[in-house]
C-alpha positions as CSV (number, residue, x, y, z in Angstrom):
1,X,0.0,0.0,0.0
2,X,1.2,3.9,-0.9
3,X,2.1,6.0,2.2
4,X,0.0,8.7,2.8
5,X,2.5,11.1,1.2
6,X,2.5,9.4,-1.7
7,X,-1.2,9.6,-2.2
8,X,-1.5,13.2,-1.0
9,X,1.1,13.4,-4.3
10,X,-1.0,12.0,-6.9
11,X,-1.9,14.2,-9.4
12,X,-5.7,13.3,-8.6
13,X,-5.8,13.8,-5.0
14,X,-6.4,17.4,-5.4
15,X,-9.8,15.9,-6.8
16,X,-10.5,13.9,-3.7
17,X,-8.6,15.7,-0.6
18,X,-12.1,17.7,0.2
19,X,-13.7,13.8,0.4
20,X,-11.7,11.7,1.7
21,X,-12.7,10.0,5.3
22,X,-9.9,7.5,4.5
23,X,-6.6,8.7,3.5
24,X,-5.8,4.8,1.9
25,X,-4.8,3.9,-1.4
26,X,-8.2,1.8,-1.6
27,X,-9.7,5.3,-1.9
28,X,-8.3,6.4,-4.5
29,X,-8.4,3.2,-6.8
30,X,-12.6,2.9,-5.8
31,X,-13.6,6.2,-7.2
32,X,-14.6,5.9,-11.0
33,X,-12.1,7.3,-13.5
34,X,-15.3,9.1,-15.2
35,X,-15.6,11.5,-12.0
36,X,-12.5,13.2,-12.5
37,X,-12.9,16.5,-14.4
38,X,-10.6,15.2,-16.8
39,X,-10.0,15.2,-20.7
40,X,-9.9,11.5,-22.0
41,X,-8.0,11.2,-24.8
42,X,-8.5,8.9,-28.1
43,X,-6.9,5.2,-27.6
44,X,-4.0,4.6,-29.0
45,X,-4.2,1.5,-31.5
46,X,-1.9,-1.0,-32.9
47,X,-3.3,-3.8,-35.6
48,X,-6.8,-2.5,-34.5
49,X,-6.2,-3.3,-30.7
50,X,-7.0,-0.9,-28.5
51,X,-3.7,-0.3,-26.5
52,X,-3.3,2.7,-24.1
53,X,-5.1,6.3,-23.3
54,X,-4.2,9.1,-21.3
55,X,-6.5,11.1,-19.2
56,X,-5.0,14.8,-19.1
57,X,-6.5,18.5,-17.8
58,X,-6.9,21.3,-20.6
59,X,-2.9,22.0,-20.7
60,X,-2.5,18.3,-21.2
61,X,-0.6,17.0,-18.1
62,X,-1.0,13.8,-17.5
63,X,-3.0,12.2,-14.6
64,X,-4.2,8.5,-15.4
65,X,-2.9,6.2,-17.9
66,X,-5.4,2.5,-19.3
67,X,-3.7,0.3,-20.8
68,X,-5.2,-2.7,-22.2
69,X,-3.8,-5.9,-22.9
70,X,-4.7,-9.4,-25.0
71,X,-4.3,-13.2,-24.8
72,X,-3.3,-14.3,-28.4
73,X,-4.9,-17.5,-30.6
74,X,-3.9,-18.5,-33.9
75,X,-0.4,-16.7,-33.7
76,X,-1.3,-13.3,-33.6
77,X,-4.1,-13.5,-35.6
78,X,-6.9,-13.4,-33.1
79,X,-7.8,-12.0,-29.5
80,X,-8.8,-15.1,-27.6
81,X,-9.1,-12.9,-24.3
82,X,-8.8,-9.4,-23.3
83,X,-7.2,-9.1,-20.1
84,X,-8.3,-6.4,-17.2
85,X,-7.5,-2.9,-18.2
86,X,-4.3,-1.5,-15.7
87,X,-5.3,1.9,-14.6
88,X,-1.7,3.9,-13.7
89,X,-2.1,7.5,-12.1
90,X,0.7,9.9,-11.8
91,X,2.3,11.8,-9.1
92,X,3.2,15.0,-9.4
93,X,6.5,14.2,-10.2
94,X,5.1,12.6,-13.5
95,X,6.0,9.3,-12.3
96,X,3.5,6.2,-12.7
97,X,3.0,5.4,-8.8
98,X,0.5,3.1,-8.4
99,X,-1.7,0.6,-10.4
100,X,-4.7,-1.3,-10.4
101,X,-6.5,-3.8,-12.8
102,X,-10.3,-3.2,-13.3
103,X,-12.4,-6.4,-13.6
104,X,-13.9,-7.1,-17.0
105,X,-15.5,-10.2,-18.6
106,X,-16.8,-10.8,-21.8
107,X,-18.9,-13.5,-23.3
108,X,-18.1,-15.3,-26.7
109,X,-20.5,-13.2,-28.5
110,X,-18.7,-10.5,-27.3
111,X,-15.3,-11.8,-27.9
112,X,-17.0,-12.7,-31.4
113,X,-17.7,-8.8,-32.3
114,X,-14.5,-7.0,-30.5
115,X,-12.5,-9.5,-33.2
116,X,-14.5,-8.3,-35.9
117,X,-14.4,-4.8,-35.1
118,X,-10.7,-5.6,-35.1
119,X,-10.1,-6.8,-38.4
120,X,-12.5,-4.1,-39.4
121,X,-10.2,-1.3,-37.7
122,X,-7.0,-3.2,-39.7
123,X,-8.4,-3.5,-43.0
124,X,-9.6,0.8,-42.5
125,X,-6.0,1.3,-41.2
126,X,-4.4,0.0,-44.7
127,X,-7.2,1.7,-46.4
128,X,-6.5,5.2,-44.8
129,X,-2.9,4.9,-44.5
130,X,-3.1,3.8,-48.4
131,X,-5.3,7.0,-49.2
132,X,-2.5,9.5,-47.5
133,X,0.5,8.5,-49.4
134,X,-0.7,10.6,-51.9
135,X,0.2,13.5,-49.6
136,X,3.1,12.2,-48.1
137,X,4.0,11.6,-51.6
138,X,4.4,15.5,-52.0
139,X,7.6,15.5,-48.9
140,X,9.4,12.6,-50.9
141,X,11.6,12.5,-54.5
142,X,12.5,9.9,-56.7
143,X,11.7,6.5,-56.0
144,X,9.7,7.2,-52.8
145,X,7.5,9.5,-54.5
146,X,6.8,7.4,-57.2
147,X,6.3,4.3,-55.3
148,X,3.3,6.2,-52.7
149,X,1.8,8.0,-55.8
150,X,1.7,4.4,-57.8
151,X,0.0,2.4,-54.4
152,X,-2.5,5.6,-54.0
153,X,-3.7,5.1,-57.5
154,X,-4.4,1.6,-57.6
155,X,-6.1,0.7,-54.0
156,X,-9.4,0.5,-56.2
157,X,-7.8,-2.4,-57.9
158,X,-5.9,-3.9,-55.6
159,X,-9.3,-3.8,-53.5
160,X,-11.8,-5.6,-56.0
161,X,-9.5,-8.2,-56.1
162,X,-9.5,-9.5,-52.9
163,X,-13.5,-7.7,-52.3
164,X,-14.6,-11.3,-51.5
165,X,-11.7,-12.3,-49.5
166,X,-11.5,-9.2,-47.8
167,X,-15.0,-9.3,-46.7
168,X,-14.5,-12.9,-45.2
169,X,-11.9,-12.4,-43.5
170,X,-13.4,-9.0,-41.7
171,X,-17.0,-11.3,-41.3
172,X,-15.3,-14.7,-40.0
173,X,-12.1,-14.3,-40.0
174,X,-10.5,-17.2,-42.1
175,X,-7.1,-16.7,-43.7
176,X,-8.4,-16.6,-47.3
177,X,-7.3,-13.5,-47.6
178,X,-3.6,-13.8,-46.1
179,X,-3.3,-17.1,-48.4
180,X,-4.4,-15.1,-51.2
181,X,-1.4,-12.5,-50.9
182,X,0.9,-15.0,-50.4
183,X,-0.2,-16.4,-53.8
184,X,0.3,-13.6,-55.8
185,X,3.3,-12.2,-54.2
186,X,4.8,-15.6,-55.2
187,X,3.7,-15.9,-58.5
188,X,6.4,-16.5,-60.8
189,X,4.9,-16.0,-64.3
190,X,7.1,-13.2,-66.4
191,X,5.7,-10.6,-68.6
192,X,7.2,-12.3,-71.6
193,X,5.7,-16.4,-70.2
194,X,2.1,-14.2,-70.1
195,X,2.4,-13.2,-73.6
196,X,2.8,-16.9,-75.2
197,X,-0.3,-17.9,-73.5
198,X,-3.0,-18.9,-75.9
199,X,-6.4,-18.5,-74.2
200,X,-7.4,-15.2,-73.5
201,X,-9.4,-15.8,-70.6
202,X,-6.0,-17.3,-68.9
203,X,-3.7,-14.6,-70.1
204,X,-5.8,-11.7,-68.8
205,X,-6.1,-12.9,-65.3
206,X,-2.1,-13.9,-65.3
207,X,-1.8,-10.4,-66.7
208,X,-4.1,-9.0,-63.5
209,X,-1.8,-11.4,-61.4
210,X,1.2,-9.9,-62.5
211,X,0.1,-6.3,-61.9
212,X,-1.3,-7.2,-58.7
213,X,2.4,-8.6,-58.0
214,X,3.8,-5.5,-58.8
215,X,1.6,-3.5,-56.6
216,X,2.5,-5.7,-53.5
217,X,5.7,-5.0,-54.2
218,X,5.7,-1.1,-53.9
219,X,7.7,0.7,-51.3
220,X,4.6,1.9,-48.5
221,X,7.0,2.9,-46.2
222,X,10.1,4.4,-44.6
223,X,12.5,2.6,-42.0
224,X,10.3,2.2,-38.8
225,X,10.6,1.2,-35.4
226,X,8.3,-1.6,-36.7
227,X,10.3,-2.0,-40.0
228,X,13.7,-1.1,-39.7
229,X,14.1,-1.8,-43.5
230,X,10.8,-0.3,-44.3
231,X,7.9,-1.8,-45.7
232,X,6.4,-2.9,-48.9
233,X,2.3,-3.0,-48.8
234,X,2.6,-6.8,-49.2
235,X,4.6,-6.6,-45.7
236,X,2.6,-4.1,-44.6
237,X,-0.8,-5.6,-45.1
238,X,0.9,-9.1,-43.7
239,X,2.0,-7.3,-40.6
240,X,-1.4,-6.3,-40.1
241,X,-3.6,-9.7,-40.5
242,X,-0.5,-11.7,-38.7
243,X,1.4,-9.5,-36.4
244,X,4.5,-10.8,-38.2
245,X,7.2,-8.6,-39.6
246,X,8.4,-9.8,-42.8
247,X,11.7,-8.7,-43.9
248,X,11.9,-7.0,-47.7
């Protein structure tokens, strides 16, 4: 348990000191985070999981941080629980002091929908991130540029063909999709092999193939934290249905 000093230095207690009958740590941690006159800020994401949020005052100091945590199925394809939420508040020192976990549980229709609203949020992620190269195009030269300008202008295509997996994958979550990127970043047919194929039906969908290759293969992004040799989209969209890096 905190001292009394070190509750009287959370950043909160100024909220409390003028209700307190106990000065105990239990005190702080049973009063709900939503009666704080505080600013709660937007969750910060990664693969559509909800990670961590700060609530701050109108200058934007920090007083409580929730995280939120998972328990992994299928590598790290799927949630298959989602741990309490750790609620951290600061001292005035802007030092995490003490910590709690609030008690949660969740049913396997809910489970069901917070893992489709997470392949939702990924497949939006790619989708928006995919929309502002064409900006971020406009900060870059040469290769770089080109590469953002070329994936802008073809995520219509590069979206009807995998609609149907796409849409399976966000609804049930089978790894049609994942097996159908694999495919056609692997595909091995040459422009000129394309060209001596008789039927025409074949040869235009080898040709889409091929195109489709090459758009996997663009440059999305720079050296990361995430992707120290920076990404292609075929990485990139990998990364977000697996959790796996993939090295270019």
């Amino acid at each position: 348990m905190l001292s009394f000093e070190d509750i009287e230095d959370l950043r909160v207690w100024k909220f409390l000191e003028d209700f307190a009958t106990e000065y105990t740590e239990d005190f702080v941690k049973t009063r709900h985070i939503k009666t704080y006159p505080l600013i709660k800020e937007a969750w910060q994401s990664k693969r559509g999981l909800k990670s961590f949020r700060y609530y701050i005052d109108d200058v934007g100091t920090k007083y409580i941080k929730v995280s939120q945590d998972y328990v992994f199925e299928n590598g790290l394809r799927d949630v298959k629980e989602i741990l309490p939420k750790k609620i951290e508040f600061y001292d005035n020192k802007n030092e995490l002091i003490m910590n709690f976990y609030s008690k949660q549980s969740y049913s396997k229709e809910d489970l069901d929908k917070r893992n489709r609203e997470i392949r939702q949020a990924r497949i939006d992620y790619l989708t928006t991130s995919a929309e502002d190269l064409r900006q971020e195009a406009e900060l870059h030269e040469g290769d770089l540029k080109e590469s953002f300008i070329s994936i802008a202008e073809n995520l219509e295509l590069l979206y009807l063909w995998y609609e149907v997996k796409i849409k399976h994958y966000i609804d049930r979550g089978n790894t049609e999709f994942e097996k159908g990127l694999s495919d056609d970043y692997n595909f091995q047919m040459t422009s000129e092999e394309i060209d001596q194929v008789q039927d025409e039906d074949e040869k235009k969908h080898y040709q889409e193939k091929y195109k489709i290759k090459q758009i996997l293969n663009f440059i999305s992004g720079e050296p990361s934290e995430i992707f120290p040799d920076g990404s292609t989209v075929y990485s990139s969209i990998y990364y977000q249905l697996t959790g796996v890096v993939l090295w270019k």
